[in-house]
C-alpha positions in Angstrom: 33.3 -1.9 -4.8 33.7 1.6 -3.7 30.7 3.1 -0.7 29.3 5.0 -3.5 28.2 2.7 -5.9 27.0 0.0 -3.2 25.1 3.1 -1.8 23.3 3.6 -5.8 22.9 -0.2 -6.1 21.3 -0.5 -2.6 19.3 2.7 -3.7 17.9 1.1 -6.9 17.5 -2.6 -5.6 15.0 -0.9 -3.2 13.4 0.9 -5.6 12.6 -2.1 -7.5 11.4 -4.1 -4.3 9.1 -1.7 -3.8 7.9 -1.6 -7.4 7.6 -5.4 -7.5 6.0 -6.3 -4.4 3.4 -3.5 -4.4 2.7 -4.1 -8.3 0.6 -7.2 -7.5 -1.9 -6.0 -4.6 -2.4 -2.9 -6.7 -3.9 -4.4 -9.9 -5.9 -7.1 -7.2 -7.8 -4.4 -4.8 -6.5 -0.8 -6.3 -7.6 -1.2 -10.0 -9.3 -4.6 -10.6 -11.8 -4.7 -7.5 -15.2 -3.9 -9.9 -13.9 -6.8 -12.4 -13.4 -9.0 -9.4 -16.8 -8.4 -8.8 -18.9 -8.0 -11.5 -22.2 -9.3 -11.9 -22.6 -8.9 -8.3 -23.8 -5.6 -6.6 -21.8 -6.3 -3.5 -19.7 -3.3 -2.4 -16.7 -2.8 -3.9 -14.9 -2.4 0.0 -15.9 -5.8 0.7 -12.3 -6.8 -0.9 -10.7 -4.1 0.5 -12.3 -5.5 4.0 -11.0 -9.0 2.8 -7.5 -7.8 1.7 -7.0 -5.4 4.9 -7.6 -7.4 7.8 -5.5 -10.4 6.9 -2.9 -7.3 5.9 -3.1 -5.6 9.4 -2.2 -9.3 10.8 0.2 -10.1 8.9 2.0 -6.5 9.8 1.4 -6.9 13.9 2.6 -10.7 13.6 5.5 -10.8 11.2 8.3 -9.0 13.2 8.4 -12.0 15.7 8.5 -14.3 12.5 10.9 -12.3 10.5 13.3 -11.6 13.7 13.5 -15.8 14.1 14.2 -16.7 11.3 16.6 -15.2 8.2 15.6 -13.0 5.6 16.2 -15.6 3.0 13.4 -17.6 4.7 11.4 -14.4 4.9 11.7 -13.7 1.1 10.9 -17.3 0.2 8.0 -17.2 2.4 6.5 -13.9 0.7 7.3 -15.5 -3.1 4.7 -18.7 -1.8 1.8 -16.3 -0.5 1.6 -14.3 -3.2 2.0 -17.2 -6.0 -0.9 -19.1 -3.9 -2.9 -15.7 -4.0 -2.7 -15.3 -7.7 -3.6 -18.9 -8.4 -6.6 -18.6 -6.0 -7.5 -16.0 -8.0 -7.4 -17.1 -11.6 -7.9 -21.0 -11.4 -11.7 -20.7 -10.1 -14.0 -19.1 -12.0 -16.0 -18.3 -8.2 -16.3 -14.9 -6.8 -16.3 -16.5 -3.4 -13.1 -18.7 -4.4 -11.4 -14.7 -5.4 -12.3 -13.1 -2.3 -10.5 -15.8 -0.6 -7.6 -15.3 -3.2 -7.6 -11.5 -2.4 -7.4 -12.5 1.6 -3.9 -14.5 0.9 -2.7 -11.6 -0.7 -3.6 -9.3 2.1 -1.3 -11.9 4.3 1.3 -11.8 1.4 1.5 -8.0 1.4 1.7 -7.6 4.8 4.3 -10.1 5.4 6.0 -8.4 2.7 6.2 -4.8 3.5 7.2 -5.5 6.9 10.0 -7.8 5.9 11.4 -5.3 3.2 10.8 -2.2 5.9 13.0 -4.4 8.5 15.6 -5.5 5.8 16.9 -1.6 5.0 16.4 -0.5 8.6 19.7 -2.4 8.8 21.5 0.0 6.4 23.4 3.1 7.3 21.4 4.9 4.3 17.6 4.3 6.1 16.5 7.1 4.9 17.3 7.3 1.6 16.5 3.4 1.1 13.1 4.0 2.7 12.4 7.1 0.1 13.0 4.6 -2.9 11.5 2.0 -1.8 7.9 4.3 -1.4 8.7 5.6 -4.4 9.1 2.5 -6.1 5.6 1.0 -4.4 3.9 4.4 -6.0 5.6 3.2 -9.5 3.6 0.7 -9.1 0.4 2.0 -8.9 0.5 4.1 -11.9 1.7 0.8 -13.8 -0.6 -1.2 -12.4 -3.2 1.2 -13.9 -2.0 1.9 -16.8 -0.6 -1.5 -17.4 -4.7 -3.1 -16.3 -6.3 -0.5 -17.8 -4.7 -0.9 -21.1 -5.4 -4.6 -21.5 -8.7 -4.4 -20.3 -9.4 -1.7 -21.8 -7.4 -0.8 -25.1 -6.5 -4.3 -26.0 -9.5 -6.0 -25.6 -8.4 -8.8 -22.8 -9.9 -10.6 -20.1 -9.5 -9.6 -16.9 -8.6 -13.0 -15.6 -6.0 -13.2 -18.0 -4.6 -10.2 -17.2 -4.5 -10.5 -13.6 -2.8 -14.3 -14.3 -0.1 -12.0 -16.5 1.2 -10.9 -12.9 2.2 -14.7 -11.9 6.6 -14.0 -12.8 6.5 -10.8 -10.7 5.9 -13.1 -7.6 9.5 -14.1 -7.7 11.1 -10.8 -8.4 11.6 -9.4 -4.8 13.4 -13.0 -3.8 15.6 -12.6 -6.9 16.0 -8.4 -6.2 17.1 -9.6 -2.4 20.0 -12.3 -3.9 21.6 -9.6 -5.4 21.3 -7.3 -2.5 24.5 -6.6 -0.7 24.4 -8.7 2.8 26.9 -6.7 4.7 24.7 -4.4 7.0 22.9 -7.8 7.3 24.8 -9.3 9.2 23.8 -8.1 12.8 20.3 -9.7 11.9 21.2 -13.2 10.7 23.7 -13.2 14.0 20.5 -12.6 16.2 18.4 -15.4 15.2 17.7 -17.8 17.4 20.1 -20.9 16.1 22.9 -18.3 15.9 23.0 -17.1 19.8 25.2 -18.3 22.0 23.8 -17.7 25.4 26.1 -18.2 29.0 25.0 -18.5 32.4 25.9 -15.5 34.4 28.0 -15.1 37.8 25.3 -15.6 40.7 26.7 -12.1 42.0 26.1 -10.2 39.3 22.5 -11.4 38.8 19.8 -9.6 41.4 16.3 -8.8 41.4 17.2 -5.2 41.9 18.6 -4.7 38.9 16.6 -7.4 36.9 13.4 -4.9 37.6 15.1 -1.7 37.2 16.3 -3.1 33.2 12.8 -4.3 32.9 11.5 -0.3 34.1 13.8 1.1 31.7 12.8 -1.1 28.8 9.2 -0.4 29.4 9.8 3.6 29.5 12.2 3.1 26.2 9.1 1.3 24.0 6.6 3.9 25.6 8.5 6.6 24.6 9.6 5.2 21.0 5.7 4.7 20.7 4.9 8.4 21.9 7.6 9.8 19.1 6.0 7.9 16.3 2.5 7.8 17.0 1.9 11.0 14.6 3.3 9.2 11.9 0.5 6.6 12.9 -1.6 8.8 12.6 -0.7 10.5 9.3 -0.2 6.9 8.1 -4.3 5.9 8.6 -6.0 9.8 7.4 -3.7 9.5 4.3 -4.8 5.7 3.1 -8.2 6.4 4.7 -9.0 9.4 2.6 -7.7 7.8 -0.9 -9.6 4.4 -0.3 -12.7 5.9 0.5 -12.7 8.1 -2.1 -11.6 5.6 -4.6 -13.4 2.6 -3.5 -16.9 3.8 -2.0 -17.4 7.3 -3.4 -16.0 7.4 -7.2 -17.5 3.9 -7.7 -20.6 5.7 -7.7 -19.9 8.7 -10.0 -20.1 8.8 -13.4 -21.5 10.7 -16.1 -23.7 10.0 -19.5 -21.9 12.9 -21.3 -18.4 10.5 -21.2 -16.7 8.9 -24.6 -16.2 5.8 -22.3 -18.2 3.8 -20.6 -19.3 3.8 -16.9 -16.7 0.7 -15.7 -13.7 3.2 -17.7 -14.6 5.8 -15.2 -13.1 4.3 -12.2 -10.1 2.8 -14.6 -9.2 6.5 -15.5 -10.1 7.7 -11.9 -7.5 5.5 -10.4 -5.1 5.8 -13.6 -5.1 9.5 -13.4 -4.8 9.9 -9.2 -1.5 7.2 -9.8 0.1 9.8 -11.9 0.3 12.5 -9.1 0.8 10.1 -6.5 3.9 8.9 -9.0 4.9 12.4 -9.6 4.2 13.6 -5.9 6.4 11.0 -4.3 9.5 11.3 -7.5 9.3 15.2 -6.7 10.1 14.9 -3.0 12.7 11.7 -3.8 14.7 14.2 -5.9 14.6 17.1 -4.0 15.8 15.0 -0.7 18.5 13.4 -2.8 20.1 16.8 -3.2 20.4 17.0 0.7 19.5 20.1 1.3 18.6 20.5 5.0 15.8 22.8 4.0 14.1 19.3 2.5 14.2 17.8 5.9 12.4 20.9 7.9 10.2 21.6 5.2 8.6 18.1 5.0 8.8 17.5 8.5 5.9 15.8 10.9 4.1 18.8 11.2 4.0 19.9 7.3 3.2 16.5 6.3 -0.3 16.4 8.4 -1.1 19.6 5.7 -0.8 17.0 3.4 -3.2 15.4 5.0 -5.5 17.6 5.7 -5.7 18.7 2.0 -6.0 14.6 1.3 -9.3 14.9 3.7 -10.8 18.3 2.0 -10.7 16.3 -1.4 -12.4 13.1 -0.1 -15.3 15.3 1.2 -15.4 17.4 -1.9 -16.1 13.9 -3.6 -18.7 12.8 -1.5 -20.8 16.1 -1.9 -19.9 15.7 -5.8 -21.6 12.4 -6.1 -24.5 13.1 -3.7 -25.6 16.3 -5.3 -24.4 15.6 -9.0 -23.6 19.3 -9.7 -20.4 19.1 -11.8 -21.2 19.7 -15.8 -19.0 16.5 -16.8 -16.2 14.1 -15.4 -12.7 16.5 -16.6 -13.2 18.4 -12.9 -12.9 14.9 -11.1 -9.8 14.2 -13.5 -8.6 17.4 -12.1 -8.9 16.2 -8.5 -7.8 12.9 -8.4 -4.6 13.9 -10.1 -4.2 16.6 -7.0 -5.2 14.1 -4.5 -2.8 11.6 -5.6 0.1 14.3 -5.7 -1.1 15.0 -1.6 -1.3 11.3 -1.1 2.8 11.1 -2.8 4.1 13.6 -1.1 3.0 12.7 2.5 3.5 8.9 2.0 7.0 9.5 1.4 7.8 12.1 3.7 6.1 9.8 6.6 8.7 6.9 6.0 11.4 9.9 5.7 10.3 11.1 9.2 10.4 7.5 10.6 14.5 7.2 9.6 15.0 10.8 11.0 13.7 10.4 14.1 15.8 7.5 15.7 19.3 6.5 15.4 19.2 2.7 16.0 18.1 0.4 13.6 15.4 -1.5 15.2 14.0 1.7 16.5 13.8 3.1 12.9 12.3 -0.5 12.0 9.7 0.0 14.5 8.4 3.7 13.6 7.9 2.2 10.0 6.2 -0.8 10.9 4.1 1.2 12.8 3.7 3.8 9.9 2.8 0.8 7.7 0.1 -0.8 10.7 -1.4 2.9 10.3 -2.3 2.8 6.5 -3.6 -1.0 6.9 -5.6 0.5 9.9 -7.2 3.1 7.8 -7.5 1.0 4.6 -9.9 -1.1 7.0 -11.4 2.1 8.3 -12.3 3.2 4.7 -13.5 -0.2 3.7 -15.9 -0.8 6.8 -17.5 2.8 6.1 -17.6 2.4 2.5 -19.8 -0.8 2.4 -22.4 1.7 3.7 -21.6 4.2 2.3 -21.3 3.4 -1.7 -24.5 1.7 -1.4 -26.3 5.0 0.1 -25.0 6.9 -2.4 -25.8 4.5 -5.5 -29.2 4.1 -4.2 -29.8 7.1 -4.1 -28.6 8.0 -7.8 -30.7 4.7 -8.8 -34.2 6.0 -7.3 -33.8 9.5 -6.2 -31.8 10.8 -9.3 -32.6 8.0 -11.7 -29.5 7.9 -13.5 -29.3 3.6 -13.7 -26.4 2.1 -15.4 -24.6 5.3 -14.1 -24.6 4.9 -11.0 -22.4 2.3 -10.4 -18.9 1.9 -12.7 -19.1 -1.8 -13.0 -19.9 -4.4 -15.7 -23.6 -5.5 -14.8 -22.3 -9.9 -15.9 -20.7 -11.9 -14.1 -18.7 -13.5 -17.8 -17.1 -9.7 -17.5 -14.4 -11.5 -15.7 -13.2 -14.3 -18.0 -14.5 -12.8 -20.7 -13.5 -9.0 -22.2 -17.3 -7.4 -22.5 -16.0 -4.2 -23.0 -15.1 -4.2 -26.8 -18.5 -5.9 -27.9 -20.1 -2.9 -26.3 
């Protein structure tokens, strides 16, 4: 098989491990978190609080795991979490019983992204592997809201059934990694630990001299590697912040009486409509880098891509102000705005995992500026969640008693049978 069409295979198997390992947490905390919930008025970030930290664990944790043993174990491993996470999730008819469902699946995804992210670290193509594999995990949003949405919604099903839909996509990133060419593979499964071969050294060429000055050097290398990705750190946490709090704690709360729909669809077309543009934000910049343009590279570069960012941050306050003061005439503006957010959001999530392959030559250098990107948007999915549980119930209190709008201030169905049970077509 010539380079070229190992390179498109590669391209498109990582494209589809993106979309199939993302596809899962999406529908649980990006889309179904009010269903999960109803009949409770708990904050809706109290999953995301329940997803992230296990999430952010799983990320710090897994590169010792996933660099002792091979990636077949790895793979395996991920299938098993994220099985026992929907199962948690659909067997118990408990809220308590689905947090702790949504808690495996923050290990699962963590353990996941970071074993993907080191996997194509390995290939000579980084870059372009990392740029479909984002784009395929933004796929997945967008069908996990319009795929959710239209069960729920359209067709009338339960949302416990729906979610137990997702069971056969557990195994599709082990079978996606089968097919996956092993070849630039091979310098991990030679470093595990049952595969070195270790010999003792001369006594002359072993001295404490040089023992500390390797040791000085490897300790200058990591700070510096550190230094040279933190501002994708950084980008990583403002960019994941920004969406979850505005999804999760602010547009929770706002929704209007002058809607065909009722105030649960709100945040179903909220998150459907913002997964559009982050779909169609992350494709633009995947098809403008694959014509290789150098232009691509300095345009969407570190510093351009904290723009991004900072546009990501204007539209979160803008949302906050909207659902405090209640000044917009009807909900088509916040269409408007999520779809623009999301296109932000695309772009810069993209561009981030770009700049982590462009900056670094060696493999486990690149592997470590995208781990770290990835640690930055758990960081700031926690950041989003803490804040929100305040935050959302501040600002639905105050629509409840200050603005008296009731059943409008909160888009969630009010019964706990909303879960097993479709509610939404006998309204």
């Amino acid at each position: 098989m010539s380079f070229l069409r190992r390179q498109q295979l590669s391209t498109f198997y990582f494209f589809l491990m993106g979309l199939s390992a993302n596809i899962i947490p999406m529908v649980v905390i990006w889309i179904a978190v009010d269903d999960i919930l109803a009949g409770t008025l708990w904050s809706t970030t109290v999953l995301l609080i329940a997803f992230s930290i296990p999430d952010i664990l799983a990320k710090v944790v897994s590169p010792v795991i996933i660099n002792r043993i091979t990636f077949h174990l790895s793979f395996a491993l991920l299938t098993i979490l994220m099985l026992a996470s929907i199962l948690l999730l659909v067997l118990i008819d408990d809220v308590r019983v689905r947090i702790a469902g949504v808690t495996v699946l923050g290990l699962a995804n963590g353990f996941a992204v970071i074993t993907i992210v080191t996997t194509l670290s390995y290939f000579e193509t980084a870059a372009l592997l990392a740029n479909a594999y984002q784009n395929g995990r933004q796929c997945s949003l967008f069908l996990a809201s319009l795929g959710y949405t239209g069960l729920t919604t359209w067709f009338c099903v339960a949302p416990r059934i729906t979610i137990a839909v997702c069971i056969p996509i557990c195994f599709i990133p082990l079978g996606i990694y089968i097919l996956l060419d092993k070849e630039p593979l091979k310098d991990h499964l030679q470093g595990t630990a049952k595969l070195v071969q270790y010999t003792k050294l001369p006594q002359e060429e072993y001295s404490n001299d040089k023992h500390d000055t390797t040791a000085d050097k490897l300790i200058s290398k990591t700070f510096l590697l550190l230094v040279k990705s933190f501002p994708l750190f950084i980008y990583g946490y403002f960019s994941s912040f920004c969406i979850h709090f505005s999804m999760t704690a602010v547009l929770t709360t706002l929704t209007f009486p002058s809607s065909p729909f009722l105030p649960r669809d709100h945040f179903q077309y909220y998150r459907m409509i913002s997964d559009a543009g982050i779909v169609i934000g992350g494709l633009g910049s995947f098809i403008l880098g694959c014509t290789g343009q150098k232009w691509m590279n300095k345009f969407f570069g570190i510093r351009n891509t904290g723009l991004l960012v900072v546009i990501n941050v204007i539209h979160m306050l803008f949302f906050v102000v909207a659902s405090w003061h209640r000044f917009l005439p009807n909900v088509i503006p916040v269409f408007v705005l999520c779809f623009t957010q999301g296109i932000a959001f695309g772009i810069a999530a993209v561009q981030s995992l770009i700049c982590a392959t462009n900056l670094f030559s060696s493999p486990n250098d690149k592997a470590t500026a995208l781990r770290l990107q990835e640690v930055g948007v758990s960081v700031g999915r926690v950041g989003a969640a803490f804040l929100g549980v305040f935050t959302e119930k501040y600002l639905r209190e105050h629509c409840t008693y200050n603005l008296l709008l009731g059943e409008y201030c909160l888009a969630r169905i009010p019964s706990s049978a909303g879960w097993s049970t479709n509610l939404i077509c006998n309204k």
